[in-house]
KEKE-3310 file (N, C-alpha, C; in steps of 0.2 Angstrom, whole numbers, plus 5000, padded with zeros to 4 digits):
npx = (4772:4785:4793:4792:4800:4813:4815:4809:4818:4832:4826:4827:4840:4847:4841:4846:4861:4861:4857:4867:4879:4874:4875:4889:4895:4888:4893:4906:4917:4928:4925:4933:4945:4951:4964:4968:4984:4994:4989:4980:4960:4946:4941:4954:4957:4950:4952:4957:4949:4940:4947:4945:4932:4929:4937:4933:4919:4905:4912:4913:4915:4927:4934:4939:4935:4942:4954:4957:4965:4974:4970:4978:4992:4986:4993:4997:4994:4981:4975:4975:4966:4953:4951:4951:4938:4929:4930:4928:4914:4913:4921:4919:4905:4907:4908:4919:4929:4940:4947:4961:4969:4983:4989:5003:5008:4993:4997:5004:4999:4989:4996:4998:4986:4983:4992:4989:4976:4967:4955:4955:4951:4956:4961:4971:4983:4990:5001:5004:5017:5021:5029:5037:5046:5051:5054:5067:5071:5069:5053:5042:5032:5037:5046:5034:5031:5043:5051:5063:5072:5082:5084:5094:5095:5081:5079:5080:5068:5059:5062:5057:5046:5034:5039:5034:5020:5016:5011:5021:5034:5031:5038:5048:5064:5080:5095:5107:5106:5102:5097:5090:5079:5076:5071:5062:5052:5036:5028:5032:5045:5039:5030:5039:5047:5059:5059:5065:5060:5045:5033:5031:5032:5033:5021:5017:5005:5004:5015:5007:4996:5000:5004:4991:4986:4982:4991:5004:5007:5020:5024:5031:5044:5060:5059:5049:5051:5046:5047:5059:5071:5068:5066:5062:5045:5048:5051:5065:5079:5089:5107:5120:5128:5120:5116:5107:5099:5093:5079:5079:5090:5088:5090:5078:5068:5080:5079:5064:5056:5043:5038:5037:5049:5044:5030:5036:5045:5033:5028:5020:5023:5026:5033:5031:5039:5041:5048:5049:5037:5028:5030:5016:5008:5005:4991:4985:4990:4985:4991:4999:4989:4984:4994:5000:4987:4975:4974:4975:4964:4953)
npy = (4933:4941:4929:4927:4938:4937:4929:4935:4945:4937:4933:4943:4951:4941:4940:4952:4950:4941:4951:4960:4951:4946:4959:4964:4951:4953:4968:4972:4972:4981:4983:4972:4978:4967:4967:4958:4950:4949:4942:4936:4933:4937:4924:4918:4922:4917:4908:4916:4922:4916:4913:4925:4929:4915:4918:4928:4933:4937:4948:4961:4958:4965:4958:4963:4961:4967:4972:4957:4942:4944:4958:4963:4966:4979:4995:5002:5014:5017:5008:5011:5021:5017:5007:5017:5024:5013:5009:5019:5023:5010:5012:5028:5021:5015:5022:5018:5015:5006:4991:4986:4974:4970:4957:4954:4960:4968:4974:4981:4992:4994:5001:5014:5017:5020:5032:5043:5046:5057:5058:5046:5033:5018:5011:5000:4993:4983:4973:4958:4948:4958:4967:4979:4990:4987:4976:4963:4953:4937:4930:4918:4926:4934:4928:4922:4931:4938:4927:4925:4933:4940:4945:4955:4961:4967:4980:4988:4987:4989:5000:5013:5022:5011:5003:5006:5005:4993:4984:4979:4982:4995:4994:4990:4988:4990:4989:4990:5002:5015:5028:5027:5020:5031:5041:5034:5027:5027:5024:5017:5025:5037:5036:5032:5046:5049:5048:5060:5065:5080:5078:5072:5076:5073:5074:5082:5078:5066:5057:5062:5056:5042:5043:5042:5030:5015:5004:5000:4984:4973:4960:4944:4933:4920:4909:4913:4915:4922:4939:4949:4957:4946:4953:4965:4966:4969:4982:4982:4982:4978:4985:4989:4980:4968:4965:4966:4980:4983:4992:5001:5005:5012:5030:5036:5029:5034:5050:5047:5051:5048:5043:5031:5030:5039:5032:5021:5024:5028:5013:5008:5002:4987:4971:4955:4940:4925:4909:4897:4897:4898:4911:4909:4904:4914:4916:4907:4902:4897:4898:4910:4919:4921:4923:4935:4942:4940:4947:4963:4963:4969)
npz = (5176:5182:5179:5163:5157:5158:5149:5136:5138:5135:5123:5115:5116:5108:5095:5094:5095:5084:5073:5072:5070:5057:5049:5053:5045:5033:5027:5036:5033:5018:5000:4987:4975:4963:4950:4934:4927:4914:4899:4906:4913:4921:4926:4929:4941:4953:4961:4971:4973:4981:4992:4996:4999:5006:5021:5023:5026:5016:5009:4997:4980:4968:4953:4940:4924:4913:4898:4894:4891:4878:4874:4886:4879:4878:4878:4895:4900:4892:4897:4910:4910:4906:4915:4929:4925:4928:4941:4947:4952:4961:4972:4974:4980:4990:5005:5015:5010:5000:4998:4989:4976:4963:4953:4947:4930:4934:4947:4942:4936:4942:4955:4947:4945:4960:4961:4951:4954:4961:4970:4976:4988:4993:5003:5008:4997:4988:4981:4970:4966:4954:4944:4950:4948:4935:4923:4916:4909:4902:4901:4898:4891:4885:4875:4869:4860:4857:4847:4844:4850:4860:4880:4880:4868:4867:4870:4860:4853:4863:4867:4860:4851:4844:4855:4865:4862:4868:4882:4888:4887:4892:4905:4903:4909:4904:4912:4907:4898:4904:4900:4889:4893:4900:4892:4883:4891:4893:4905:4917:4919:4922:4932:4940:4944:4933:4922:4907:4899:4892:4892:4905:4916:4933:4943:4959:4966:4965:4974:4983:4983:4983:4997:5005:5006:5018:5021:5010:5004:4997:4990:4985:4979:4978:4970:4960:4946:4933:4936:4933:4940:4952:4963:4958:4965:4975:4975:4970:4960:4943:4943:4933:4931:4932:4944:4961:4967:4982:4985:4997:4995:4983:4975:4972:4982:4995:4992:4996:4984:4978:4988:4994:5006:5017:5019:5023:5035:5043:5044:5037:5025:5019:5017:5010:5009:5001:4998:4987:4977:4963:4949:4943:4954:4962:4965:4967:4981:4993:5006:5005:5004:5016:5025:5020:5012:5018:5031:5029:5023:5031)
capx = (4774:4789:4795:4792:4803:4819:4816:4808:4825:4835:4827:4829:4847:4848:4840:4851:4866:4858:4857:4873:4883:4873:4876:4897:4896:4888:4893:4911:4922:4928:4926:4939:4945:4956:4966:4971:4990:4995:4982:4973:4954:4942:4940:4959:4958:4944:4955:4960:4941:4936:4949:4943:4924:4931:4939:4930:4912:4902:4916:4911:4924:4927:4937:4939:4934:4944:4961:4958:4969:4978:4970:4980:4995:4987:4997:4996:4987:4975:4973:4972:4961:4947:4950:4949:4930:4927:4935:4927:4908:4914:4924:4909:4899:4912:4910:4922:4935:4939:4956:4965:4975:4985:4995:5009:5005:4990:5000:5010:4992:4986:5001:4997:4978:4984:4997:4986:4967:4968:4951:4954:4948:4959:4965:4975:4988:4992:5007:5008:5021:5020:5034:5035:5052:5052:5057:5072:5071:5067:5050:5037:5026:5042:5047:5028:5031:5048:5054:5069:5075:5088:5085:5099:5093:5075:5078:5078:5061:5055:5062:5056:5039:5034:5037:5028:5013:5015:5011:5027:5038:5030:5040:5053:5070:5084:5099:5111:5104:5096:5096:5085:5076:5072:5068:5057:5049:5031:5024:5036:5049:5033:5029:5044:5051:5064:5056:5066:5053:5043:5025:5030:5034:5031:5016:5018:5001:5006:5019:5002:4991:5003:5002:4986:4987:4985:4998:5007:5010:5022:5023:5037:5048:5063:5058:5046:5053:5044:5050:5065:5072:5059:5064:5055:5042:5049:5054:5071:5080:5097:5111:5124:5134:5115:5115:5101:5099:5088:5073:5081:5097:5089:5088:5069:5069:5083:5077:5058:5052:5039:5033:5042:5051:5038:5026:5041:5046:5027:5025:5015:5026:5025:5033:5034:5043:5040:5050:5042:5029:5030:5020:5008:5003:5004:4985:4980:4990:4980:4996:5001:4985:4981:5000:5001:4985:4971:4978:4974:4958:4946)
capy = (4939:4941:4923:4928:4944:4937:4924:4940:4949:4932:4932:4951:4950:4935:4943:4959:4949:4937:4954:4963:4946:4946:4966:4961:4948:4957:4974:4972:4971:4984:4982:4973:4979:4964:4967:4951:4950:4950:4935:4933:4938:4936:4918:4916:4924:4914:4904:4921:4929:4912:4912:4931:4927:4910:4917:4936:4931:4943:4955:4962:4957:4968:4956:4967:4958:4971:4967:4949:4937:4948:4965:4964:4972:4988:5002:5005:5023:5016:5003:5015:5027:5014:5004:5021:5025:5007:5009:5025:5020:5007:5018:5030:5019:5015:5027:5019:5013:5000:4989:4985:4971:4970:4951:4953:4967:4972:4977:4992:4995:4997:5007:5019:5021:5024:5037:5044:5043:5061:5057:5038:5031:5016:5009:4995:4992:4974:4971:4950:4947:4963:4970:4988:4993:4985:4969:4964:4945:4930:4926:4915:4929:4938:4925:4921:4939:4939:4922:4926:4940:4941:4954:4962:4965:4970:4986:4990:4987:4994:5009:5016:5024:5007:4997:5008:5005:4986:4985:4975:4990:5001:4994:4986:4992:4987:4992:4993:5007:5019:5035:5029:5020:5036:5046:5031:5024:5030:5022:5016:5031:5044:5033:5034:5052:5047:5052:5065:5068:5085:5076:5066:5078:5071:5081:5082:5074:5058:5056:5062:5051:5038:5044:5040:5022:5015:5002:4996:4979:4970:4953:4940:4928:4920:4906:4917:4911:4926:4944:4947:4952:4945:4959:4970:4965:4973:4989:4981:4985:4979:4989:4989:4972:4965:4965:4968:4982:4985:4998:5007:5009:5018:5036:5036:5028:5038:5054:5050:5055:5048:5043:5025:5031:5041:5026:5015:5025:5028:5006:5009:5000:4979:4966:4949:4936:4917:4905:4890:4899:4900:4915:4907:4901:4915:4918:4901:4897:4899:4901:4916:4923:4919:4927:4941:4947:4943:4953:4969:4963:4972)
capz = (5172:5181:5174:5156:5157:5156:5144:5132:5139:5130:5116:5112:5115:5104:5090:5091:5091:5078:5067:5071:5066:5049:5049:5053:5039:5027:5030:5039:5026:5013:4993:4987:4969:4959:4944:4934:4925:4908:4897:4910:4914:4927:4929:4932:4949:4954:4968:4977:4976:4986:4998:5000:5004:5011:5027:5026:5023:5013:5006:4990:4976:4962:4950:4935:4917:4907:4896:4895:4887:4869:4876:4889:4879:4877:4883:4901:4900:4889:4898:4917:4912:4908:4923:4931:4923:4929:4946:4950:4953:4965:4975:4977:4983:4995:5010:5021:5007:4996:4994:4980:4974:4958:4951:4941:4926:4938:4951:4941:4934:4952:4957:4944:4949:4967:4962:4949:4958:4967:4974:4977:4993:4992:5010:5009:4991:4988:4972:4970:4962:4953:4942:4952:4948:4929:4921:4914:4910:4897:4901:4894:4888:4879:4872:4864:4858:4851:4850:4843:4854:4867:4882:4879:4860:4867:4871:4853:4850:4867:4866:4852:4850:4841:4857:4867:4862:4871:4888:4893:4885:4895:4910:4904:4912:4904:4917:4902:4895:4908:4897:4883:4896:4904:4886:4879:4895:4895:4912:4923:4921:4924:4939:4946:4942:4929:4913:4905:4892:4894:4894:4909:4925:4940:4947:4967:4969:4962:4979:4990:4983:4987:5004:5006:5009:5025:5017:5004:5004:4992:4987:4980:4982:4976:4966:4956:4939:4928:4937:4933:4946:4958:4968:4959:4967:4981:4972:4968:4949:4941:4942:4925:4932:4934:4953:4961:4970:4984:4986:5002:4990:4979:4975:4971:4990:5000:4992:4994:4976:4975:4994:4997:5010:5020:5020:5026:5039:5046:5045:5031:5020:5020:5013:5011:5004:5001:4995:4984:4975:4957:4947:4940:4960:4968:4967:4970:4987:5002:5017:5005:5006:5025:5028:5017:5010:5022:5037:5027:5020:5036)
cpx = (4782:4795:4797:4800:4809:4823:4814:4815:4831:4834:4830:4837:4852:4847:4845:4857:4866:4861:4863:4879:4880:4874:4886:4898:4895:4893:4902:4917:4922:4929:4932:4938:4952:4956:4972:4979:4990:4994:4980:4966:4952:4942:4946:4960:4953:4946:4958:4952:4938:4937:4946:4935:4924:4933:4936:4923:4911:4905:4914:4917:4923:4933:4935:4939:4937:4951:4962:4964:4976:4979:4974:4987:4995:4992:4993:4991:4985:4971:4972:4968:4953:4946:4947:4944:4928:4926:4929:4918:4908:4917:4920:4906:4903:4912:4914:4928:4934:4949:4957:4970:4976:4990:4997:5009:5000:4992:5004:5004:4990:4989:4999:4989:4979:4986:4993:4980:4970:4964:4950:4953:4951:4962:4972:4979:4991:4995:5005:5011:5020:5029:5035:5041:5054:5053:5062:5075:5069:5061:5048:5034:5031:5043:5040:5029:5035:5052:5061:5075:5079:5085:5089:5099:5086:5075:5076:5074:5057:5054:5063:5047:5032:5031:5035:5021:5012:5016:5019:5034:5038:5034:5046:5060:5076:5092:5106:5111:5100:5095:5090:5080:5071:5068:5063:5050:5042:5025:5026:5039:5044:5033:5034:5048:5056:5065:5060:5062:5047:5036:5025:5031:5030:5027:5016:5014:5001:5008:5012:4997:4991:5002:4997:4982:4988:4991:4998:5010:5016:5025:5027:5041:5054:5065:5050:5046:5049:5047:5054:5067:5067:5058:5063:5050:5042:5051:5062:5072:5086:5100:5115:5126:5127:5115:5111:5102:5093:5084:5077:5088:5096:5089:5081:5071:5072:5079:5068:5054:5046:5033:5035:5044:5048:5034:5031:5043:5040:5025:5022:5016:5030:5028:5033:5034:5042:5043:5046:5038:5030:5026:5016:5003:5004:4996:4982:4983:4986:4986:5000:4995:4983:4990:5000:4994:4977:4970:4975:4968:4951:4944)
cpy = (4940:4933:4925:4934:4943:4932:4930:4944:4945:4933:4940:4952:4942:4936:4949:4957:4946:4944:4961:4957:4947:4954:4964:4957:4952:4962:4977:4972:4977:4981:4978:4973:4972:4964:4963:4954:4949:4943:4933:4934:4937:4931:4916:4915:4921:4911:4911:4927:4922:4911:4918:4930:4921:4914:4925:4935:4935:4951:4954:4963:4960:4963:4958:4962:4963:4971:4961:4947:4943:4955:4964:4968:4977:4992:5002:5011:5022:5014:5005:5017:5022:5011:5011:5022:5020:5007:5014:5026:5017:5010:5023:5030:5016:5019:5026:5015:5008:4998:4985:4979:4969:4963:4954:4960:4970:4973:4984:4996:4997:5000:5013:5022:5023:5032:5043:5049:5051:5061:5050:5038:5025:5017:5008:4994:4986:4974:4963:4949:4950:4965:4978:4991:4991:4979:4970:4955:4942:4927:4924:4919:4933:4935:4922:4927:4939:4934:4922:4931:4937:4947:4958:4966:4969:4978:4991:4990:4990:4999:5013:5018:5017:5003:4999:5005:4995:4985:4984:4982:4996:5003:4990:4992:4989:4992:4994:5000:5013:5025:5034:5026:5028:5042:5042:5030:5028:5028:5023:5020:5036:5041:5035:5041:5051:5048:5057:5069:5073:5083:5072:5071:5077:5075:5080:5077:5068:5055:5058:5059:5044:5036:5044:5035:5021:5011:4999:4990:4976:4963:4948:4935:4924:4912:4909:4914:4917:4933:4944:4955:4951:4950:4964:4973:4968:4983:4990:4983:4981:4985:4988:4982:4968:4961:4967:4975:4984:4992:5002:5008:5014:5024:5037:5034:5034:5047:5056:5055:5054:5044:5038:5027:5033:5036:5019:5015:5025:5019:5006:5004:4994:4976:4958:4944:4929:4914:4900:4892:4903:4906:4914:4906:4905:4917:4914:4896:4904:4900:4908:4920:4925:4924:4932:4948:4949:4946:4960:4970:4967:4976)
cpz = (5173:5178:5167:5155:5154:5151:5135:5130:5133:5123:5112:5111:5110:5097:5088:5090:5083:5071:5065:5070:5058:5047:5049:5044:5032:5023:5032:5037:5020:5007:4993:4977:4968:4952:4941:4931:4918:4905:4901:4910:4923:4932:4932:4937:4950:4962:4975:4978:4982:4992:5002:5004:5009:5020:5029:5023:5022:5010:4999:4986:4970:4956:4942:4927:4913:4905:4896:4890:4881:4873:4882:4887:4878:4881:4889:4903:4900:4894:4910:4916:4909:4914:4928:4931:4929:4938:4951:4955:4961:4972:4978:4982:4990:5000:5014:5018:5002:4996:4987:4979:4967:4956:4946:4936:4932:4943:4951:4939:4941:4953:4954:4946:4954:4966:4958:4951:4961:4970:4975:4985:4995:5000:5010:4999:4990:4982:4975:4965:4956:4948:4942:4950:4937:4928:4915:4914:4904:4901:4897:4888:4881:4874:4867:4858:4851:4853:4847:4846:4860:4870:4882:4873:4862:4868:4864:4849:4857:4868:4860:4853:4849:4849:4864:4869:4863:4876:4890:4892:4889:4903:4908:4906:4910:4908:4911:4897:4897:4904:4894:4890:4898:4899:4884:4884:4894:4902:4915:4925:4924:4930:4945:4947:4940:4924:4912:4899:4894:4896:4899:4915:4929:4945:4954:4970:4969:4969:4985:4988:4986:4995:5008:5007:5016:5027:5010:5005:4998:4994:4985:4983:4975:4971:4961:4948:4933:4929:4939:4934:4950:4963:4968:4960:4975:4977:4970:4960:4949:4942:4933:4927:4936:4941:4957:4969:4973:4987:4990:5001:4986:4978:4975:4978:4996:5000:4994:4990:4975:4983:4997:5005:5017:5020:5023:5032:5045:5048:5041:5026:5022:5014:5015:5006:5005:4997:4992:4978:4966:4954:4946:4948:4964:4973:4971:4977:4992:5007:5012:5006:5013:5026:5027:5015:5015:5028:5035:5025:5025:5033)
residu = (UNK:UNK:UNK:UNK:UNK:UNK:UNK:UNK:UNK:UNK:UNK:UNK:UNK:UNK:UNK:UNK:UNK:UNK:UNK:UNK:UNK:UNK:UNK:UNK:UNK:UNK:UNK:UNK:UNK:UNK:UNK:UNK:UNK:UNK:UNK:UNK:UNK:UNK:UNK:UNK:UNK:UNK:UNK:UNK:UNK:UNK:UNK:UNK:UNK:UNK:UNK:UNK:UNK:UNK:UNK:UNK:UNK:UNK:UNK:UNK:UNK:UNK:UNK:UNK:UNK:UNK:UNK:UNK:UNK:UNK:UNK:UNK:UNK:UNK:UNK:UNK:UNK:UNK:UNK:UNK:UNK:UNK:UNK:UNK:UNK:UNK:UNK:UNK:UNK:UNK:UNK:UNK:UNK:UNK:UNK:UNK:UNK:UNK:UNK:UNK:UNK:UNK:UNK:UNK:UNK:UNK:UNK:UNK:UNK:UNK:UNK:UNK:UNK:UNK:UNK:UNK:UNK:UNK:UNK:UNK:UNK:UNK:UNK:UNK:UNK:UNK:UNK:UNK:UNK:UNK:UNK:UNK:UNK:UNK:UNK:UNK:UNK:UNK:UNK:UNK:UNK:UNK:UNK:UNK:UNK:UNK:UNK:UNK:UNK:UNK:UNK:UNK:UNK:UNK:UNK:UNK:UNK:UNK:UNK:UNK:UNK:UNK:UNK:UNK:UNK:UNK:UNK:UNK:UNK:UNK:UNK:UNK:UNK:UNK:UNK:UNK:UNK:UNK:UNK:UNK:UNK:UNK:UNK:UNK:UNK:UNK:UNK:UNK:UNK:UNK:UNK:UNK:UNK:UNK:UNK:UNK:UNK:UNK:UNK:UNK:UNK:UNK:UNK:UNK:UNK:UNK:UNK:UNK:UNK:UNK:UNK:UNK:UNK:UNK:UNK:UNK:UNK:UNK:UNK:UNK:UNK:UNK:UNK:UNK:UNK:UNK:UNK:UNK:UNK:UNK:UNK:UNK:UNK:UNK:UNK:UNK:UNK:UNK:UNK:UNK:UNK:UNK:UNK:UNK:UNK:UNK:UNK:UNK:UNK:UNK:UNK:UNK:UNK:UNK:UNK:UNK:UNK:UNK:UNK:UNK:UNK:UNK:UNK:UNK:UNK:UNK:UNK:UNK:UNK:UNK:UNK:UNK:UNK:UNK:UNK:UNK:UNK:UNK:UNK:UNK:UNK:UNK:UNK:UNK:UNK:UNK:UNK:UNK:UNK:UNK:UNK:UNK:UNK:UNK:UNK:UNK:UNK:UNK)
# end
């Protein structure tokens, strides 16, 4: 009998680990919510949900099937306050959080649901390669848009009523013309308290929903080839003599408008930069993921 005992005692503690390893696994890991980039869908992101279950086995991946491919230039609003229904469920059933990451367009989308969300639960905040401060460039997708256009004509079609109602409008910044900017813009001026238009004031809880983050990571790098500038992706902008000015220059920053600051100062508030990495691959490299985003994934 006494023999048996401690062979009895083995297996018991062999089982409990056995069952708190597959408990970790399962278990161990918060939701993760991703929201794809403008023509994208589901499938696109495919390489950064494998890396996810790859190195955190058993996290559960929300990659969001909504705004695919065209639909993706709806308005911004539109195009939060479903993801929001969509979001809300998940979140819920979340008791102990869920993170969030946004590519390219789905990063200012995700910023807005943060700032937004009063009852979001939302940990961890991931931009890649994101255009969090606006765009203000000749990419690919513009040019699909308006092939004949110069950025420096665009603003005459985005700020207008008209060119509103086209996602990329909703953020473009052009630094030559910050007034209409701040009269037309209907996303990204509201976001950042900029708007001079009466339907936009910057409600306080926007700035404490922010701060509700345990961080905010951002993303980018300086062969990026589509966010213009790429350090927007940091919260950078043009100035008028298209020089980039960065984040802890700015007022929105200095003065803490909208929480930047206070999350920077607490460590809250993460960047990183990689050279190399074009847009299209920032989902599908593995050492940006293994560097930047799964760190944050617990």
């Amino acid at each position: 009998v006494t023999e048996k005992r401690p062979i009895s005692i083995r297996i018991r503690c062999i089982s409990t680990i056995v069952l708190l390893f597959q408990a970790i696994k399962t278990f161990g890991y918060k939701p993760v919510i991703v929201v794809h980039g403008i023509l994208d869908d589901a499938k696109d992101l495919s390489h950064l949900t494998k890396f996810i279950t790859k190195h955190h086995p058993g996290t559960e991946v929300h990659t969001l099937d909504l705004f695919d491919h065209y639909h993706s230039f709806i308005p911004l609003w539109d195009q939060l306050d479903t993801i929001k229904n969509f979001t809300a469920p998940i979140m819920q059933k979340a008791k102990d959080g869920v993170h969030l990451i946004g590519y390219s367009q789905g990063g200012i989308v995700g910023r807005g649901l943060v700032q937004t969300s009063n009852d979001h639960n939302i940990h961890n905040f991931i931009a890649l390669s994101s255009p969090l401060n606006g765009q203000f460039g000749d990419t690919s997708f513009i040019n699909w848009l308006f092939p004949s256009a110069l950025k420096e004509e665009l603003y005459k079609i985005f700020y207008t009523h008209y060119g509103q109602l086209w996602s990329i409008g909703n953020y473009w910044k052009d630094p030559h013309h910050p007034l209409m900017y701040r009269q037309y813009s209907d996303y990204l001026a509201a976001l950042n308290n900029e708007s001079l238009r009466e339907d936009f004031k910057f409600p306080s809880s926007w700035k404490g929903n922010l701060l509700r983050l345990k961080n905010m990571m951002l993303i980018g790098g300086p062969d990026d080839g589509v966010i213009a500038p790429w350090q927007s992706a940091h919260f950078g902008c043009y100035n008028k003599e298209e020089k980039v000015i960065p984040m802890r220059k700015l007022q929105m920053y200095q003065k803490d408008e909208i929480g930047l600051k206070t999350l920077d100062e607490t460590g809250r508030l993460q960047e990183c930069t990689i050279p190399g990495v074009h847009h299209t691959l920032w989902h599908k490299n593995e050492t940006v993921f293994l560097d930047c985003i799964a760190p944050l994934l617990t």
